[in-house]
C-alpha positions as CSV (number, residue, x, y, z in Angstrom):
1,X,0.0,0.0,0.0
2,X,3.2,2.0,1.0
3,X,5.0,2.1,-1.7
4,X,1.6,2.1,-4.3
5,X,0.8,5.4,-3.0
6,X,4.4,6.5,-3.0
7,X,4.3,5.8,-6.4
8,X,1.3,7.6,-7.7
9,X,2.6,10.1,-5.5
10,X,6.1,10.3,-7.3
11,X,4.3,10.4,-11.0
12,X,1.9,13.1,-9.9
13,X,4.7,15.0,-9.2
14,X,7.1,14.1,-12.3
15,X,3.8,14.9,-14.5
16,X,3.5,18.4,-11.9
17,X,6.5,20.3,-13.0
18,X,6.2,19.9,-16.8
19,X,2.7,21.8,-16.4
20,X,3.7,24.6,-13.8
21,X,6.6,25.3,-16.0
22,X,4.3,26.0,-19.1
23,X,1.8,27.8,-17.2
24,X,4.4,30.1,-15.4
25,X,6.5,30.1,-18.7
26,X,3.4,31.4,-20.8
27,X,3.2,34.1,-18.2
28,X,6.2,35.1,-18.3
29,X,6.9,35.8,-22.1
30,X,3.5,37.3,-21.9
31,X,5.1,40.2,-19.8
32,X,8.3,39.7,-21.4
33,X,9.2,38.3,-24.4
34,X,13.3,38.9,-23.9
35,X,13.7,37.4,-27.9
36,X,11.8,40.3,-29.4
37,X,12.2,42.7,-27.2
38,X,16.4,42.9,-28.3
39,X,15.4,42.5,-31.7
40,X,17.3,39.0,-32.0
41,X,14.3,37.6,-34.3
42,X,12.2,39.9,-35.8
43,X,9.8,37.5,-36.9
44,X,7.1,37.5,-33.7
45,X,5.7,34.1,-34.3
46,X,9.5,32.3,-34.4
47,X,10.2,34.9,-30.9
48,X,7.3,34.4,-29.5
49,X,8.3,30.2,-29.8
50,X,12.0,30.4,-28.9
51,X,11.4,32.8,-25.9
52,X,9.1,30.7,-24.4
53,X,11.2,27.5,-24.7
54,X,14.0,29.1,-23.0
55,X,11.7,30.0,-20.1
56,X,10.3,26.6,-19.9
57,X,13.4,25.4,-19.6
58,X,14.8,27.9,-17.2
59,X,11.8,27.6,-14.6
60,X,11.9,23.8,-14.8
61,X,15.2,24.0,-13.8
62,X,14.1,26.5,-10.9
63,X,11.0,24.0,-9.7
64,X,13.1,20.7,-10.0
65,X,15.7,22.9,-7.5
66,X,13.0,24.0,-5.0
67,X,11.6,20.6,-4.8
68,X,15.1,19.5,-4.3
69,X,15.6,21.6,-1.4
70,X,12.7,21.0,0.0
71,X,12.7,17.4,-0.1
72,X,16.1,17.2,1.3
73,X,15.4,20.3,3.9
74,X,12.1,19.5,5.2
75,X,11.4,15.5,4.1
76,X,15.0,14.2,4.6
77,X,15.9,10.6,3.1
78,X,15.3,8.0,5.9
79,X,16.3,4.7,5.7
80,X,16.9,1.7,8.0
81,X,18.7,-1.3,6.2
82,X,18.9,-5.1,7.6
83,X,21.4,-7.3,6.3
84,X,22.0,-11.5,7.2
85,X,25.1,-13.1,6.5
86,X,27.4,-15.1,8.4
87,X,30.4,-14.8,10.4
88,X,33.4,-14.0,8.8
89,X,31.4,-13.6,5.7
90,X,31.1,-10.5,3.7
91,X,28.4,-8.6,4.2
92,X,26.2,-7.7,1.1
93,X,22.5,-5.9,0.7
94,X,21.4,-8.1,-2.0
95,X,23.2,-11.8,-0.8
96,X,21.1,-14.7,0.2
97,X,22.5,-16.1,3.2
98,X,22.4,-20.4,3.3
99,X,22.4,-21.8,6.8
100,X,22.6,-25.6,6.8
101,X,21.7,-27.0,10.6
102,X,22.9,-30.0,11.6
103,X,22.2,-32.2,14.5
104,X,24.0,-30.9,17.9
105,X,25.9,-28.5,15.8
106,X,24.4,-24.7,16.7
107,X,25.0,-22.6,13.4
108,X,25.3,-18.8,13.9
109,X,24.1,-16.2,11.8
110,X,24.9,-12.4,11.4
111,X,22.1,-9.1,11.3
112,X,23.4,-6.1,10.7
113,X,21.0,-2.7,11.2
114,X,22.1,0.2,9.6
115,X,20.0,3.2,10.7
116,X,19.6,6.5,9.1
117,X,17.0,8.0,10.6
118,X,15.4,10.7,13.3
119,X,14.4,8.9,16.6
120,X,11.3,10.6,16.7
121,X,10.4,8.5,13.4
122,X,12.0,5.3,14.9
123,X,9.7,5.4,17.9
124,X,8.3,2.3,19.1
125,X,10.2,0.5,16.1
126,X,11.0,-2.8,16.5
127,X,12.4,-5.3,14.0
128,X,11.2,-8.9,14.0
129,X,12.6,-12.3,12.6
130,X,9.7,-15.0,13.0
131,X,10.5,-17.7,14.2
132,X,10.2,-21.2,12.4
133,X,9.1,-24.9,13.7
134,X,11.7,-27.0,13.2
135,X,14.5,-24.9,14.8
136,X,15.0,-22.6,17.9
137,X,16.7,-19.3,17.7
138,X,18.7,-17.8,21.6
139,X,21.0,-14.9,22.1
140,X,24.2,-16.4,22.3
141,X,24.8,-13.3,25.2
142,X,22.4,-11.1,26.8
143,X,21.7,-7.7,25.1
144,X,19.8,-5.1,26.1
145,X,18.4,-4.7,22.6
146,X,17.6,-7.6,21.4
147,X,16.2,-10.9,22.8
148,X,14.1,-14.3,21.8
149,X,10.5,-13.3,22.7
150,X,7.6,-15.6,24.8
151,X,7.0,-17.0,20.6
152,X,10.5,-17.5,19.4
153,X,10.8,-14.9,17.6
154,X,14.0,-12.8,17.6
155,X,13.4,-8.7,18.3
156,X,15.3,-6.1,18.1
157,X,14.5,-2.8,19.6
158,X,15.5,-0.1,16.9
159,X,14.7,2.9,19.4
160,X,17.3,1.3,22.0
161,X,19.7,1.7,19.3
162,X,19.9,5.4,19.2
163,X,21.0,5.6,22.6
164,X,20.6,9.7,23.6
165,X,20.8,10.6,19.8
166,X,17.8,12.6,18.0
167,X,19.6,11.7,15.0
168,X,21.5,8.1,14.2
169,X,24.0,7.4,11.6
170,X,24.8,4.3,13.0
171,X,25.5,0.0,12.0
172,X,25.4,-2.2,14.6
173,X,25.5,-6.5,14.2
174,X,23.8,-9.5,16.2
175,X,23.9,-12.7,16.3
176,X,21.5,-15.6,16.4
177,X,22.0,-19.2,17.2
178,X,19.9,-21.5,15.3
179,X,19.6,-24.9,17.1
180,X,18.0,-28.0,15.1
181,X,14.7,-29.4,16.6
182,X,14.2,-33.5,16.6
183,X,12.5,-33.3,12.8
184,X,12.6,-36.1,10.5
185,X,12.5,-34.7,6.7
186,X,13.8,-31.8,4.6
187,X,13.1,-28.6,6.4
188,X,13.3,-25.1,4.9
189,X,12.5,-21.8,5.4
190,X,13.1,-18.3,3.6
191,X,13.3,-15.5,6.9
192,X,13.0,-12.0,6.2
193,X,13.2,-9.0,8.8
194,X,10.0,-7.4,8.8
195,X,9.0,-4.1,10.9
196,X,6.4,-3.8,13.3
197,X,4.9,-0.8,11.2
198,X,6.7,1.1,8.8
199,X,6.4,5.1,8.8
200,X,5.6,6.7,5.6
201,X,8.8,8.7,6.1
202,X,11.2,5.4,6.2
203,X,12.7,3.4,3.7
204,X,12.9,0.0,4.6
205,X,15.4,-2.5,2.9
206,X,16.2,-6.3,3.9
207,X,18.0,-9.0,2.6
208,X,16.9,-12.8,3.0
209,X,17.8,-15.9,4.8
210,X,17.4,-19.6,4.0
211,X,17.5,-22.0,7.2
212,X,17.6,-25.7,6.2
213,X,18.1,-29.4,7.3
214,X,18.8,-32.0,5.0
215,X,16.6,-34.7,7.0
C-alpha cells in the first residue's frame, strides 16, 4: 500500500513540473518576451516560440531545484537497512545467506542494522525475525536490545539503538543461534526482517535468509 501510494505520488509530481513550468512560462513571455524585445528575431511568431522555450526550460530547472531543497530540507531521506550473513562472511545488501543446521551443531548467523534515521520517526520500532518450527533461535549473550520473545521470535529494539541521539547514523551487528529441533524430513524456510509498522517517512530494505536441514 506503501510504496503504491508513494508511487502515484512520485508520477503526480514528475507529471506536476512539466505543467507549472508552461503555465508560469506562458506568463512570463507574456510580460516579457526577452527574444523580441532585443530585436534577436524579428519574426514574432518564431520569438514568441524560442522565448518561451528558453523560459520553460529555465523555470523547470528553478522547480526541480526548490523541490530538491525541499525534499532534502524539510522530508530528509530516511532509511533503515537489515542485512543476514554469516560470520566472517562479507556482508552484502542483496546476498542470500544459506544456513545448513545439523544435528548438535548450533550454526550462527549475522544481522546487521544500519540506521539512518530521526528517533522521533523510529519510535516504538522494532524489527522482528519469525521464528520457524523445526529450529529454535537464543541470544548467544544477553543484550539489552535484542532478545528471543515468549513466541521464538528474535526482536530487536530499533529505538534502543539510538542511545541519547535525535539523530542516528549508525551500524550495529547481532547474532542468532539456530539450534535444530528432533524433525525427520527436509526442512526449509526463507526469513526475512520485517518491521512492526513502517512510517511513511522510512525506507525500509532487507535482505533474505534460507535456514535448512537436509533430514
Amino acid at each position: 500500500m506503501k510504496k503504491k501510494f508513494l508511487s502515484i505520488l512520485s508520477f503526480l509530481w514528475k507529471i506536476s513540473i512539466p505543467l507549472l513550468s508552461a503555465i508560469i512560462g506562458l506568463k512570463v513571455v507574456e510580460q516579457f518576451n526577452f527574444i523580441q524585445a532585443f530585436g534577436i528575431i524579428t519574426d514574432v511568431d518564431k520569438a514568441f516560440d524560442i522565448c518561451t522555450t528558453v523560459y520553460f526550460a529555465i523555470v523547470d530547472v528553478v522547480l526541480l531545484s526548490v523541490a530538491e531543497w525541499i525534499k532534502s530540507t524539510f522530508f530528509p531521506t530516511q532509511v533503515i537497512r537489515v542485512t543476514f550473513s554469516k560470520p566472517g562472511d562479507m556482508v552484502q545488501n542483496e546476498s542470500v545467506t544459506d544456513l545448513l543446521l545439523k544435528e548438535n551443531s548450533p550454526m550462527e548467523a549475522k544481522i546487521t542494522v544500519e540506521i539512518n534515521a530521526t528517533k522521533k520517526t523510529c519510535n516504538g520500532l522494532t524489527l522482528r525475525i519469525d521464528g520457524v518450527n523445526f529450529a529454535t533461535m537464543q541470544l548467544p549473550i544477553a543484550s539489552s536490545v535484542a532478545n528471543v520473545d515468549a513466541n521464538g521470535n528474535y526482536i530487536i529494539n530499533l529505538e534502543k539503538m539510538f542511545g541519547n541521539q535525535e539523530i542516528a547514523h549508525t551500524i550495529q551487528s547481532f547474532r542468532i543461534l539456530f539450534s535444530k529441533e528432533p524433525f525427520n524430513g527436509v526442512c526449509q524456510s526463507e526469513l526475512y526482517a520485517k518491521l512492526n509498522k513502517e512510517p511513511w517517512s522510512l525506507t525500509f530494505i532487507t535482505n533474505k535468509m534460507i535456514v535448512r536441514t537436509e533430514g
